[in-house]
N, C-alpha and C positions, 0 to 999 in steps of 0.2 A: 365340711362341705367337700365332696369328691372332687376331683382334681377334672377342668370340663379341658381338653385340648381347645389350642387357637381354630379357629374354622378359616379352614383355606379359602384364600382371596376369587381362587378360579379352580375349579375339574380338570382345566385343561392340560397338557402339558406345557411347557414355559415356550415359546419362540426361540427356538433357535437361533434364530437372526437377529437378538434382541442381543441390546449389549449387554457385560455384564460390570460390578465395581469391584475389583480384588486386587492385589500385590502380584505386582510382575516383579524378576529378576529385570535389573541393572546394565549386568550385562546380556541379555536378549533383547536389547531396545534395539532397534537398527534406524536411522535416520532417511526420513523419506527425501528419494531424487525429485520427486514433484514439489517441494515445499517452496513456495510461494516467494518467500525469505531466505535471500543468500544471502545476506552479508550481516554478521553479529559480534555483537561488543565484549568483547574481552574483560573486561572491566567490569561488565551487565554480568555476565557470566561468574564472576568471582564474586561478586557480593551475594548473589544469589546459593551459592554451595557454600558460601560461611553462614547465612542463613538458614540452610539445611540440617550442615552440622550441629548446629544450635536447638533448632524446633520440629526439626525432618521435615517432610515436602507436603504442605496444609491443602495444596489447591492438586488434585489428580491429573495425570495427563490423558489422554485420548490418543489409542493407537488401534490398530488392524493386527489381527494375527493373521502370520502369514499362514500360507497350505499346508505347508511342512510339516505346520507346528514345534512351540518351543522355540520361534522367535514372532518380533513384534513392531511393527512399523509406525513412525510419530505420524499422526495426522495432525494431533491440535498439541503445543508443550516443548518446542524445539528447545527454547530457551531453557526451560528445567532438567530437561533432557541431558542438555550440555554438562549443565549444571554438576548434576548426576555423576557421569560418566567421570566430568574430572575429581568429585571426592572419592570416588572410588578408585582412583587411580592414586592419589596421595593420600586417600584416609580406607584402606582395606580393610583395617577392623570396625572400621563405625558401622554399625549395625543401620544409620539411615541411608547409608548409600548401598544398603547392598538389593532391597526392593523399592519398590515405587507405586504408591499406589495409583492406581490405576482405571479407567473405563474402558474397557476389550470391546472392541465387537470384531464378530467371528469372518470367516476368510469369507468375503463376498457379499458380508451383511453389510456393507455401509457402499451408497450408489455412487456413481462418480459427479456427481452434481451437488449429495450430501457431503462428502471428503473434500470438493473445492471450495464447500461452503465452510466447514470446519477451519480449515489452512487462512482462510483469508479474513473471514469474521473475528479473529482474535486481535487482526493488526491491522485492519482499515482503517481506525479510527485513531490510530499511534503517530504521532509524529516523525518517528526515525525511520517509518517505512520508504523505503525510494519510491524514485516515479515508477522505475522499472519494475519493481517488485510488485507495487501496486496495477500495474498495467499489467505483465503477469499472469497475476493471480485473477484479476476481472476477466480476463480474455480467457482462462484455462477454464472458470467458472461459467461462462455463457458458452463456451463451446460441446460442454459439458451439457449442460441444461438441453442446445441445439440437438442434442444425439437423443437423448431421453424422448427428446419429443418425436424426434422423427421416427424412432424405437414403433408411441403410439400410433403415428400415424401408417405406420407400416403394418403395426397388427390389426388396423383398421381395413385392411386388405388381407387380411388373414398370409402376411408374408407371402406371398403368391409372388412376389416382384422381386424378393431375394434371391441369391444364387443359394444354391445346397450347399449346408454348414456352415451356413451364416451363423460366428459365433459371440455372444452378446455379451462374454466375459472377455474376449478382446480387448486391446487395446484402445483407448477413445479415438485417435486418430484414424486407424484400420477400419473402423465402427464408421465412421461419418464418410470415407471415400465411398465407400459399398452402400451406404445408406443415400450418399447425395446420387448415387448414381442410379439407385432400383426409384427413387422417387422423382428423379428429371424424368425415366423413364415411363412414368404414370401422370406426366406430365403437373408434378404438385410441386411446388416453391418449399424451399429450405425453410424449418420455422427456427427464423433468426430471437432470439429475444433480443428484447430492446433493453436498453442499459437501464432505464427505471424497473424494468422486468427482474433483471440480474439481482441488482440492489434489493429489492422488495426481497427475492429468493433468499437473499443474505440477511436478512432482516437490518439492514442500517438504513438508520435513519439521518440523513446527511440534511445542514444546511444549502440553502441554493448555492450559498459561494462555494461550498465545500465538494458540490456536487459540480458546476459547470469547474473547478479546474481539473475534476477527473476528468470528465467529460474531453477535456481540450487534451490533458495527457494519453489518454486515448489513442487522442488521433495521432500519435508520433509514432515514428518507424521504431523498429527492431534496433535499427544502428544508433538512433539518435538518441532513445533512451538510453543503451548502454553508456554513451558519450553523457548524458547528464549521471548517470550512476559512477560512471568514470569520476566525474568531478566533484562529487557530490553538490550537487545540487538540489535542494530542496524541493518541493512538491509546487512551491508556488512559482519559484523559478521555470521549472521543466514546463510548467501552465503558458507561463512568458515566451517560452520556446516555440509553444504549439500557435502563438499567435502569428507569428511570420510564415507567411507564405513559403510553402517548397522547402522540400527536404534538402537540396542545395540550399537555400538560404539560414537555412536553420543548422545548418555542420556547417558551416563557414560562418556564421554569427558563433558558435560555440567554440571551432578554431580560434578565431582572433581574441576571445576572453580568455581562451587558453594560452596563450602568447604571452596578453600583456602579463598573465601570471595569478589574474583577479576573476577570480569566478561572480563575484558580487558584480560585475559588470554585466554580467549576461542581461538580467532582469530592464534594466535602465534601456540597456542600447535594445532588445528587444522591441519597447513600446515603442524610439525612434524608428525602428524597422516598420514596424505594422502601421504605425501613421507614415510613410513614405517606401513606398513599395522601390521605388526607385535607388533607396539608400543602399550602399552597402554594407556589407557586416563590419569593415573595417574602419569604413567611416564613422559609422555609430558608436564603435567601441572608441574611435579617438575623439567624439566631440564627449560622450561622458567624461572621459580621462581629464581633457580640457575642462570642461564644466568645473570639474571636481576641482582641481588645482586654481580655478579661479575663485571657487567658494573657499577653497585653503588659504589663500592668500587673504582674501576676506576678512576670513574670522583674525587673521596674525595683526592686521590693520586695526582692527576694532569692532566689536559689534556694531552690526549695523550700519559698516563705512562699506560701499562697493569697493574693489580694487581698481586699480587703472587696466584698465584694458579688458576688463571682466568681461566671460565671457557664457553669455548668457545660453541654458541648456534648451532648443527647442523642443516642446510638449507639444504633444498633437491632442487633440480633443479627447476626454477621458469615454469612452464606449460604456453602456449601459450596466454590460456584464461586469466591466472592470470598478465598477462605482458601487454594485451590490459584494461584489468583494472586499472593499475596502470597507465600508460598514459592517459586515461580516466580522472583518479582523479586527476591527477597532469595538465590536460585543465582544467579541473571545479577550481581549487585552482587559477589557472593563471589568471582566466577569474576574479573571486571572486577578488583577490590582487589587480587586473587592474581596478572595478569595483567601488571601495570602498577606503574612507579614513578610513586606520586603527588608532587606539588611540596607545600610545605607551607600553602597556598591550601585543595588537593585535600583533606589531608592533615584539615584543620581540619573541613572540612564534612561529613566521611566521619564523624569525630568527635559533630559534633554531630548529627548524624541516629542515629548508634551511645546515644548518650543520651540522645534521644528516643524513639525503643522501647524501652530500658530503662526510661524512667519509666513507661511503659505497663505492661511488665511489674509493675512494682514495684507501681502502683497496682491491678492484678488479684490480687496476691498477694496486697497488705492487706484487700482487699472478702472 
């Protein structure tokens, strides 16, 4: 039987702007300034390049070539990336750190609202992600989106309302001044997306609790997130942060946990704050403090004995959002228990947190 060639998929020529999958050199990666994700583990980072050493790099990264060409910018893969660079810094003849395979797309092919989606979609849904970084990369993502559209709604005017060389490879920032400005001037509203918009654009799918503390980290300043990334503070703390009123009240609630030296105070003295707008940051951190050394004293006594002079931590009414949270965490822990064999470490502490909402209960039952 004569030999029939493959029949091509398409006539056309391939898109240029399409990406492409190949082996990029090592050293041509360059690390993108816009990633989303400052801060990485060292630790993450070295298991990850003895695993390279071993099996080379299974999952490709995503990056940009730049104009130049002959280098390559990380969109999605910072972590392999790292990776990367350091066995080839200590392993120069291992043949897998010297390429990477790779998803290219070409200088201009990837939009700035695909690239925000790229950076942030890999670690929305990670736990080691900061507030900050997650705040970020949402904000850099929907601002991005705002440009694009206002982009349409400008060629809906056939650009007539633009200044000459208005130019649309600019910078996003440079983009949205000129663009808020030809379109106030056509008297049209910014089209803001909405944080469900964002999200939907990113395709995650968040539970509601998972969704209302972004939402609330959100709403934190520039300063105050750094200040929670300062201290590392968790996603659900920095949530706790966004409940107090005023950005003074919330640096002077992060101050005084910074002090007493306990960042695990922020959380606690928080919900004092937002049930009493009147309290101070100082205050709250010293009746937690107090709280706490009365429950220590406590336990030293006896289960289940009050101490003398105990001193009991006031709660203010738990808020609707704060109670589909706590259901929320309490499936994610269920799922986790059911998921996983714990060691007997795991095993104790699962224990003793199982006994501490049950004394909650018990003491609701008796009131």
């Amino acid at each position: 039987m004569p030999h029939v060639p493959p029949r091509p998929l398409s006539l056309l020529p391939p898109d240029p702007r399409a990406p492409r999958l190949t082996a990029i050199p090592v050293s041509a990666i360059e690390a993108d300034p816009d990633q989303p994700r400052t801060d990485f583990d060292p630790a993450r980072v070295r298991v990850l390049r003895d695993s390279i050493a071993r099996v080379g790099l299974i999952e490709p990264i995503v990056v940009e070539e730049a104009a130049e060409g002959g280098r390559y910018w990380v969109i999605a893969g910072e972590y392999r990336t790292r990776a990367l660079r350091l066995g080839l810094t200590e392993q120069p003849d291992n043949p897998r750190f010297l390429e990477a395979p790779a998803v290219v797309f070409p200088p201009g092919g990837l939009s700035e609202p695909l690239r925000r989606a790229w950076q942030l979609v890999e670690n929305l849904n990670r736990h080691d992600l900061t507030p900050g970084e997650v705040a970020r990369g949402l904000r850099a993502t929907r601002a991005a989106l705002a440009v694009e559209r206002a982009e349409a709604d400008a060629w809906a005017w056939a650009w007539e309302c633009l200044p000459d060389g208005y130019d649309p490879a600019a910078p996003p920032a440079t983009r949205e001044a000129l663009l808020r400005a030809a379109l106030a001037d056509r008297g049209l509203d910014w089209p803001e997306p909405s944080w469900p918009d964002v999200l939907a654009f990113l395709g995650a799918e968040l539970p509601a609790g998972t969704f209302g503390r972004i939402q609330r980290i959100l709403g934190l300043s520039h300063a105050v997130l750094d200040r929670c990334d300062a201290m590392v503070l968790t996603k659900n703390a920095a949530a706790a942060v966004a409940t107090v009123g005023g950005e003074g009240r919330q640096v002077a609630l992060l101050d005084a946990a910074d002090a007493a030296g306990d960042p695990s105070l922020v959380t606690p003295a928080a919900g004092l704050m937002a049930g009493d707008p009147a309290l101070q940051a100082a205050d709250a951190v010293a009746q937690v403090l107090a709280a706490r050394r009365a429950a220590e004293r406590a336990r030293q006594g006896g289960a289940g004995c009050a101490a003398p002079g105990q001193i009991p931590l006031p709660r203010p009414p738990c808020p609707p959002e704060m109670f589909t949270r706590l259901t929320d965490l309490l499936g994610e822990a269920a799922e986790i228990v059911e998921m996983y064999r714990l060691d007997a470490y795991q095993t104790g502490s699962v224990r003793l947190w199982a006994e501490r909402i049950a004394a909650v209960g018990d003491d609701i039952h008796a009131r």
